[in-house]
C-alpha positions in Angstrom: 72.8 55.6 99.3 76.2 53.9 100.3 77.9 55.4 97.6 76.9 58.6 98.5 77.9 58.5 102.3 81.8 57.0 101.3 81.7 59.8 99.0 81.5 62.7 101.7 83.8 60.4 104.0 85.7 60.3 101.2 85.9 63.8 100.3 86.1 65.0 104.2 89.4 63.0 104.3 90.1 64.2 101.0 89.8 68.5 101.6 92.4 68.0 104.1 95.6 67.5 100.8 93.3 69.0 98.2 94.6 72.6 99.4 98.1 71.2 99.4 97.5 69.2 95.7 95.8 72.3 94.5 99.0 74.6 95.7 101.6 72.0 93.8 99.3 71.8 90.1 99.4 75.4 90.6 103.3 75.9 90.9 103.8 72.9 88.5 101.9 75.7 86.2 103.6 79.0 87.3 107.5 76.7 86.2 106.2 75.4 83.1 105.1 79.2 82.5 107.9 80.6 83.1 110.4 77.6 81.5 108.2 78.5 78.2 108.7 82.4 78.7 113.0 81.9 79.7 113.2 79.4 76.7 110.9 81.6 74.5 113.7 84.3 75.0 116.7 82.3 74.4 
């Protein structure tokens, strides 16, 4: 049961730079993408 409450204390301090991690994996996607796709050209 202790696990399970530092969890969602966890996770509530957690939601607040998931947004902003999610936002960089998501660029750090979108450049690789588009590295492959310039490169690919070349």
């Amino acid at each position: 049961m202790e696990n399970k409450s530092n969890k969602y204390g966890f996770w509530t301090k957690y939601k607040k730079f998931a947004s902003t991690e999610i936002l960089l994996y998501v660029i750090m996607v979108v450049g690789i993408i588009l590295g492959i796709i310039i490169f690919g050209h070349k």
